[in-house]
N, C-alpha and C positions, 0 to 999 in steps of 0.2 A: 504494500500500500504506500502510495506518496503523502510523507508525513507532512508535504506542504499542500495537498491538496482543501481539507479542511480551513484553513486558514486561508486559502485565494478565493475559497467558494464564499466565503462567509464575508469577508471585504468585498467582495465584489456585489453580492444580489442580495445581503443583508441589509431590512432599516429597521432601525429599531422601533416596537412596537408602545413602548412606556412612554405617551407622548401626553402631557398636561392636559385632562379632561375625560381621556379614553376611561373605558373599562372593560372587563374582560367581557361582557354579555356586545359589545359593541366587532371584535373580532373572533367570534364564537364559532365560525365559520370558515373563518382563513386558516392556512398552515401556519400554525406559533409554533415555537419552539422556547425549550429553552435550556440552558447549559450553563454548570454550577462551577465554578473553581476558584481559587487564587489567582487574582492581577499580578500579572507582569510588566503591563503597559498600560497607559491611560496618559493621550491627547483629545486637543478638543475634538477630535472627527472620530474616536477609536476607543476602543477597551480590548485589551487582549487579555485573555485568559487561559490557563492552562488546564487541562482533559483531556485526565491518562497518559498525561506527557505529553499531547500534544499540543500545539499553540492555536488557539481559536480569537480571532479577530475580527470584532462586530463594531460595525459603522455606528455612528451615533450622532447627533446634530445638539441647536438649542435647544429642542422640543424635550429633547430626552430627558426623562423623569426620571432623577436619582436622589434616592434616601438614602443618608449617612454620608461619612466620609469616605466617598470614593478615592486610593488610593491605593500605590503597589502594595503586593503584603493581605489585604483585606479578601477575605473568600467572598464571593458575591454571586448571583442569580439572576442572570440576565434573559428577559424574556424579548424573543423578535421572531421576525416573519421574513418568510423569504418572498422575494417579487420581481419576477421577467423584466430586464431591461428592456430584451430583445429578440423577438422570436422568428428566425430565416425556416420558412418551409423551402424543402426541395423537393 
């Protein structure tokens, strides 16, 4: 398995779903996800987190709703959804 694949999937077609007003009966529907671990990384665009060893790095904006002190070191539970940039039929 490509231990970097996980992490390109999740940068790239990850947004984060904890956006000031949502709640869970609102994406009840969508594919959520979500994935638990220790920070390794946090900018303002990213949170990377580790699972199972491997590196998971989820997009994040101003919307994005976090409670506590998000930083390295801290175990957290990041909830998001995946969403098609771009769909080429052949």
């Amino acid at each position: 398995m490509n231990k970097s694949l996980p992490s390109k999937v999740c940068s790239v077609v990850v947004a984060l779903v904890l956006i000031a007003g949502f709640n869970g009966s609102v994406l009840a529907d969508d594919h959520s996800y979500q994935v638990t671990g220790p920070v390794t990384a946090v900018t303002a665009t990213s949170i990377t987190v580790t699972k199972k060893g491997e590196p998971w790095t989820v997009s994040r904006d101003a919307n994005t709703k976090v409670t506590g002190d998000l930083k390295v070191g801290s175990k957290v539970t990041i909830q998001y959804h995946m969403t098609a940039d771009t769909v080429t039929v052949k």
